[in-house]
MMTF fields as JSON, N, C-alpha, C and O atoms, coordinates in Angstrom:
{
  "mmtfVersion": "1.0.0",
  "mmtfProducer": "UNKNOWN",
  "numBonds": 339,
  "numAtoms": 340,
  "numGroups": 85,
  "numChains": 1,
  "numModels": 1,
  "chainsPerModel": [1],
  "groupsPerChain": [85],
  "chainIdList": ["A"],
  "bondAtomList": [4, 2, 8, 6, 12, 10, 16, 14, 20, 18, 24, 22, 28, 26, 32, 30, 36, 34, 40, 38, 44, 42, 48, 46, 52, 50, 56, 54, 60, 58, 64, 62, 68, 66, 72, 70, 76, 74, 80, 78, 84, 82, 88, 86, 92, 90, 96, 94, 100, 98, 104, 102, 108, 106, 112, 110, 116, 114, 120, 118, 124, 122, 128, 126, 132, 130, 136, 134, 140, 138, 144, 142, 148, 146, 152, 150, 156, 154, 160, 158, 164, 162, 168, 166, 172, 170, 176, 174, 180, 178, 184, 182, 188, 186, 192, 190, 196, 194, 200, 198, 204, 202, 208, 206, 212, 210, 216, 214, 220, 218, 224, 222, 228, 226, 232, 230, 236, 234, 240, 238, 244, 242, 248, 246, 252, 250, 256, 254, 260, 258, 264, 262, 268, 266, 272, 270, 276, 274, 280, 278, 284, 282, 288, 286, 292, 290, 296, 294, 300, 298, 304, 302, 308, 306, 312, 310, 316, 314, 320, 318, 324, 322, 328, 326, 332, 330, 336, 334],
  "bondOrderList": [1, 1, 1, 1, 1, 1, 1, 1, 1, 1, 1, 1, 1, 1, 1, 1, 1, 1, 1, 1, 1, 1, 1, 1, 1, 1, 1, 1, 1, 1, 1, 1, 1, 1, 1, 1, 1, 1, 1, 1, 1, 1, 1, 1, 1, 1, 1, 1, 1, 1, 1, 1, 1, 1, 1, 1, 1, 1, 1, 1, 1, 1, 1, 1, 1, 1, 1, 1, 1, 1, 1, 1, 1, 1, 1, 1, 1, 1, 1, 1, 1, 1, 1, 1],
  "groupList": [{"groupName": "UNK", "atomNameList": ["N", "CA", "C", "O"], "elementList": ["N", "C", "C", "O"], "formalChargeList": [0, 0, 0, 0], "bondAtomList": [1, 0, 2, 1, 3, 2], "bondOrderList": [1, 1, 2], "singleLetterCode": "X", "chemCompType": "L-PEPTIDE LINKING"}],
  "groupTypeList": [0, 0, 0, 0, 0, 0, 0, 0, 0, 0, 0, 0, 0, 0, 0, 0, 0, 0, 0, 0, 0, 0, 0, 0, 0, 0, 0, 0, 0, 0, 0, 0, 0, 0, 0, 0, 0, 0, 0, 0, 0, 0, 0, 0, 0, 0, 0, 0, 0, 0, 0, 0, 0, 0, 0, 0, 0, 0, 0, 0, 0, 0, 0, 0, 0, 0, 0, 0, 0, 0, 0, 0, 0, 0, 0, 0, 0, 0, 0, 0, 0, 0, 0, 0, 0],
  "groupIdList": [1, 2, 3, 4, 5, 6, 7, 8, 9, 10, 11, 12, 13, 14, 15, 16, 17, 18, 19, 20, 21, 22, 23, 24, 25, 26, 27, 28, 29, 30, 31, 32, 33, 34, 35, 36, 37, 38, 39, 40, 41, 42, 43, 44, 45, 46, 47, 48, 49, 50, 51, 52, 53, 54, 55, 56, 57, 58, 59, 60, 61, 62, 63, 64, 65, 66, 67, 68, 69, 70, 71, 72, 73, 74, 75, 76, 77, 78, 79, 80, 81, 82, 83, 84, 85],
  "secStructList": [7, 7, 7, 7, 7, 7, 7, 7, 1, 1, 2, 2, 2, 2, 2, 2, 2, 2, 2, 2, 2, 2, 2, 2, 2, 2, 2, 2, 2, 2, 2, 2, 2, 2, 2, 2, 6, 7, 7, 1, 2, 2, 2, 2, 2, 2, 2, 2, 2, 2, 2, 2, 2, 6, 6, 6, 6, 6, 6, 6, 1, 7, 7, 1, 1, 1, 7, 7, 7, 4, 4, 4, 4, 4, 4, 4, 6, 6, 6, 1, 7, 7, 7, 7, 7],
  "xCoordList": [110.042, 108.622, 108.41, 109.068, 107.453, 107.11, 105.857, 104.857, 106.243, 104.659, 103.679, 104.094, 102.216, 101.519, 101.161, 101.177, 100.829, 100.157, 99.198, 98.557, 99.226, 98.213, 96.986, 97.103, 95.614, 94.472, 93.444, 92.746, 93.59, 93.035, 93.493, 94.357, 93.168, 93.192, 93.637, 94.671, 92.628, 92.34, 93.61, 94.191, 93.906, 95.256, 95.218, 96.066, 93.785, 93.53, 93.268, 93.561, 92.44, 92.639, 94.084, 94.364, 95.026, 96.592, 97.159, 97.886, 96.896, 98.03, 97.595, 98.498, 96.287, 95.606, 96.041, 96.265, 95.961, 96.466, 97.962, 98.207, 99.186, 100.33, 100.674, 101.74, 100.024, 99.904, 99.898, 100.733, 98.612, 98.862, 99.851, 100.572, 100.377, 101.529, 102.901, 103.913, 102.938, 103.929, 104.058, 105.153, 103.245, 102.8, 103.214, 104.053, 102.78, 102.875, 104.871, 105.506, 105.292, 106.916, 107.362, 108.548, 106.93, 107.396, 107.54, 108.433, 106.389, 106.203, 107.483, 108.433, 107.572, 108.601, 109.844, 110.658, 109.973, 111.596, 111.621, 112.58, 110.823, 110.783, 110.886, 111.51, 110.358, 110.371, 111.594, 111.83, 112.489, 113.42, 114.743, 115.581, 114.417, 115.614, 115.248, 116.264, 114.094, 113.916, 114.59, 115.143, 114.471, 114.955, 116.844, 117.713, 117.009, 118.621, 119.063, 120.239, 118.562, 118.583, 118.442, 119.034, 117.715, 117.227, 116.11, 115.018, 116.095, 115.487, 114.305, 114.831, 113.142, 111.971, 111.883, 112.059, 111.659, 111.635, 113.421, 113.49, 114.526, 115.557, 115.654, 116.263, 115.312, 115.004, 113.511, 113.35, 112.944, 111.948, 112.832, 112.975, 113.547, 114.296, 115.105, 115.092, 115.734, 116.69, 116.021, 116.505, 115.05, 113.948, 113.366, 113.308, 112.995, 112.816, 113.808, 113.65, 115.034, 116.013, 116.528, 117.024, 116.363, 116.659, 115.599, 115.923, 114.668, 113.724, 113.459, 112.827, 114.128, 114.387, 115.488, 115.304, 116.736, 117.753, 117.813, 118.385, 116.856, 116.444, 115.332, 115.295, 114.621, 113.646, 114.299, 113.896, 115.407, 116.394, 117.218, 117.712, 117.863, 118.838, 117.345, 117.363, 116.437, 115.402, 114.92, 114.529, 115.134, 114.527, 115.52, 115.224, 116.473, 117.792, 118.167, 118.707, 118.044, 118.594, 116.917, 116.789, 115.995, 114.9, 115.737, 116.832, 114.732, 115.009, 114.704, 115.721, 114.188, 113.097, 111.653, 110.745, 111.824, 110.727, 109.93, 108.724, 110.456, 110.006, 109.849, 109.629, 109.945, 109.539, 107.987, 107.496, 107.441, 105.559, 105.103, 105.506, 104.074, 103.639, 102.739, 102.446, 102.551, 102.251, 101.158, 101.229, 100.137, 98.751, 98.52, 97.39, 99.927, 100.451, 100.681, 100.646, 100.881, 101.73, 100.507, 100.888, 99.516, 98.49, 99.212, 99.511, 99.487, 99.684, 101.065, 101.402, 101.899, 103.066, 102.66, 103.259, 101.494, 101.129, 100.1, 99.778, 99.901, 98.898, 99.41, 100.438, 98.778, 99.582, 100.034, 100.137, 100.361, 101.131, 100.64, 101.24, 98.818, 98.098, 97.564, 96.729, 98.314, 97.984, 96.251, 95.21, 96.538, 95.126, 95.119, 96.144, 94.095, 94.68, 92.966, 91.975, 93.102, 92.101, 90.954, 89.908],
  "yCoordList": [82.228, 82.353, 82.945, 82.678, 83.737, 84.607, 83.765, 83.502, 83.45, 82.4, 84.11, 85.269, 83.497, 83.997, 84.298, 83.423, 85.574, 85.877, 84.649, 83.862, 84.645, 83.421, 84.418, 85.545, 83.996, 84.36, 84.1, 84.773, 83.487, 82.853, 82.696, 81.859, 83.143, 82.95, 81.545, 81.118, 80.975, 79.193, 78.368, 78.512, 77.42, 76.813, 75.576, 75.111, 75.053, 74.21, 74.586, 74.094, 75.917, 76.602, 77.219, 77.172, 77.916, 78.06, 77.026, 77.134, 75.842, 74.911, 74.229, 73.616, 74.172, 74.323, 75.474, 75.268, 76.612, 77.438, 77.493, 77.759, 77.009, 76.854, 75.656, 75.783, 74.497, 73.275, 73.575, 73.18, 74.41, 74.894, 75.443, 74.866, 76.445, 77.48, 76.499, 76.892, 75.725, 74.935, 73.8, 73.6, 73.334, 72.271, 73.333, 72.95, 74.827, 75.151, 75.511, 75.517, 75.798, 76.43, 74.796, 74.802, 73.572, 72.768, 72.08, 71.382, 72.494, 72.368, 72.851, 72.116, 74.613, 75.127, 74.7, 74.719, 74.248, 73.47, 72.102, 71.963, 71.446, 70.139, 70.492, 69.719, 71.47, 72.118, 72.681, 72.855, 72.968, 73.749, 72.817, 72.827, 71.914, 70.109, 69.748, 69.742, 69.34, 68.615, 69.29, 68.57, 70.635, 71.361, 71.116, 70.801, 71.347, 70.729, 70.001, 70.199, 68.483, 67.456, 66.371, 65.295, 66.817, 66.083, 65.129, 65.689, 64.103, 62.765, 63.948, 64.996, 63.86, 63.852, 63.005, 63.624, 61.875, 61.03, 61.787, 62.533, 61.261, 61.769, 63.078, 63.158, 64.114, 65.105, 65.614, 66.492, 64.745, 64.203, 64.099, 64.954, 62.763, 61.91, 63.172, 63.483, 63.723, 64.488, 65.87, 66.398, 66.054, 67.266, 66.618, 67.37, 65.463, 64.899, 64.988, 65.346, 64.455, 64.586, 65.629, 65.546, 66.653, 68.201, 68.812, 69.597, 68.323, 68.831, 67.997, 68.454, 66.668, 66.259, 67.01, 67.234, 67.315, 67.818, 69.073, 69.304, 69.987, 71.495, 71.093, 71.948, 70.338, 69.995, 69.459, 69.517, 68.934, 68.486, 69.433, 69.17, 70.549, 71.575, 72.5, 72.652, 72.959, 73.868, 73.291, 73.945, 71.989, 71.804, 71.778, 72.03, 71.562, 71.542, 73.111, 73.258, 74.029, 75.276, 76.299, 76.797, 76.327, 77.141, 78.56, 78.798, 79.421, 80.738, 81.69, 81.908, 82.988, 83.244, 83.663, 84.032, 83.425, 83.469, 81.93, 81.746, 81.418, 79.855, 79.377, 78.175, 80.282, 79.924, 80.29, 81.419, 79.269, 78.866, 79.147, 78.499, 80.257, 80.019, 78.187, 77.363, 78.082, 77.265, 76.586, 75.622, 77.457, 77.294, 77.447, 77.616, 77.401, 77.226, 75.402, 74.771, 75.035, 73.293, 72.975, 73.344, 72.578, 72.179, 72.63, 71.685, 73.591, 74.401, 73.354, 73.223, 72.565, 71.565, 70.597, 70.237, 70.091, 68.874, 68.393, 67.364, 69.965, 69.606, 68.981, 69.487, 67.809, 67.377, 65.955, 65.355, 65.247, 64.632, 63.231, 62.273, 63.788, 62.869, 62.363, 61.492, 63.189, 63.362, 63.445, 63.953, 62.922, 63.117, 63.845, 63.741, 64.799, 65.551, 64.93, 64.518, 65.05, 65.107, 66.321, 66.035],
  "zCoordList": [81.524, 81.766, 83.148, 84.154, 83.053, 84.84, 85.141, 84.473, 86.32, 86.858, 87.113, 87.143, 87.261, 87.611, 89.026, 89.891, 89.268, 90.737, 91.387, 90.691, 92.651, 93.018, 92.858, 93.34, 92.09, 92.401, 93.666, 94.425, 93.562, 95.418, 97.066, 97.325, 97.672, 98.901, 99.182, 99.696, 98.729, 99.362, 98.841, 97.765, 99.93, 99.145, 98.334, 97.572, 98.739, 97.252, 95.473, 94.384, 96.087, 94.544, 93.769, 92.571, 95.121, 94.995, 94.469, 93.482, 95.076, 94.258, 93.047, 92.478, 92.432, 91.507, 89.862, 88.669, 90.748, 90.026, 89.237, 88.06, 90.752, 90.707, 89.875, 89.271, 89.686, 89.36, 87.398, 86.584, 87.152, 85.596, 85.506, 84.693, 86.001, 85.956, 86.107, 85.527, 86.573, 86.498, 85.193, 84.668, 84.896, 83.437, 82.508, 81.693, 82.387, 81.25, 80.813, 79.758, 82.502, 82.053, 81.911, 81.582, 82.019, 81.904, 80.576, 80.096, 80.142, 78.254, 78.015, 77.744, 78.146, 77.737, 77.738, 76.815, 78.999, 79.236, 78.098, 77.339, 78.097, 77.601, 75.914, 75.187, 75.468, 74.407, 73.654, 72.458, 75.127, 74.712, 74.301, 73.399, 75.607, 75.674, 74.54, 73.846, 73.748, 72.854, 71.411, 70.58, 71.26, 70.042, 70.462, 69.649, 71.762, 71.572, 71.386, 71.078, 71.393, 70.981, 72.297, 72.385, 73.062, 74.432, 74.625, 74.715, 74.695, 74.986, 75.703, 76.077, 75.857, 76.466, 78.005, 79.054, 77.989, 78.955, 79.795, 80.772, 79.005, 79.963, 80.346, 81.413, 79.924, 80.743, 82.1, 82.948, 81.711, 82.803, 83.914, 84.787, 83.816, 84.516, 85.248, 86.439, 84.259, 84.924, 86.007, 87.008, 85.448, 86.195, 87.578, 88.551, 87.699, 88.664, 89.914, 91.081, 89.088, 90.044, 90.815, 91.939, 90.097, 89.893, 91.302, 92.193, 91.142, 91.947, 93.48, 94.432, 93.405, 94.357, 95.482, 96.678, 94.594, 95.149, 96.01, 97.075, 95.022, 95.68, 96.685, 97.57, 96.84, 97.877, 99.217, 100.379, 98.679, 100.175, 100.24, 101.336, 99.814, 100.082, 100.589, 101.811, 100.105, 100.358, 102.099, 103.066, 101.945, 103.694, 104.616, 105.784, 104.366, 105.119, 105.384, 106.48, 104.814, 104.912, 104.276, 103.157, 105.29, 105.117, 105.28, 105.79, 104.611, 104.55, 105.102, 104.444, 105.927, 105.969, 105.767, 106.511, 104.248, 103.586, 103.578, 103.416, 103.691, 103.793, 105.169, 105.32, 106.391, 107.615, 107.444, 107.484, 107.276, 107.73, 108.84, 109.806, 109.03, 110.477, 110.827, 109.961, 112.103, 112.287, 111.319, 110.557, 111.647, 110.81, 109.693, 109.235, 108.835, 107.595, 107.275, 106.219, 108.475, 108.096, 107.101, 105.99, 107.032, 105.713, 104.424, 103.694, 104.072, 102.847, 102.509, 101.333, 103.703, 103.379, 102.563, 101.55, 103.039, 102.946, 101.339, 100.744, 101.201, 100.016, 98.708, 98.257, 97.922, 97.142, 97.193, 96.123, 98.498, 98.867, 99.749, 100.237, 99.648, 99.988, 101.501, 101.745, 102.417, 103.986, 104.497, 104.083, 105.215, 106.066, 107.074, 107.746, 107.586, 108.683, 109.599, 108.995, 111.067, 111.56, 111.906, 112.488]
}
């Protein structure tokens, strides 16, 4: 599946956008485990984990495409329930 272009500027509507675009390749995957003969819930389980792992190799070794300017740190945080002042 090819995600979609971000339509918006704004990064609440971005991760909005990204948020469907992600549910839908996730159907697919779950769709695809299940026709192989894959538990639902355990491939959850296992996607979770999966995405934990690349989230700690992804912060440990940024790229430079993944260097944020400063006035980017919000765009980290969205999601995750932060308060900013």
């Amino acid at each position: 599946m090819l995600f979609p272009s971000p339509q918006s500027q704004d990064l609440q509507q971005r991760f909005k956008e990204l948020k469907v675009a992600a549910g839908y390749a996730l159907e697919e995957v779950v769709a695809s485990a299940n026709k192989a003969g894959w538990g639902t819930r355990e491939l959850l389980g296992a996607l979770v984990e999966a995405a934990h792992s690349l989230a700690d190799a992804s912060s440990a070794d940024l790229g430079p495409a993944d260097d944020l300017p400063i006035s980017d740190a919000v765009r980290e945080q969205i999601g995750h329930g932060e308060q900013f002042d």
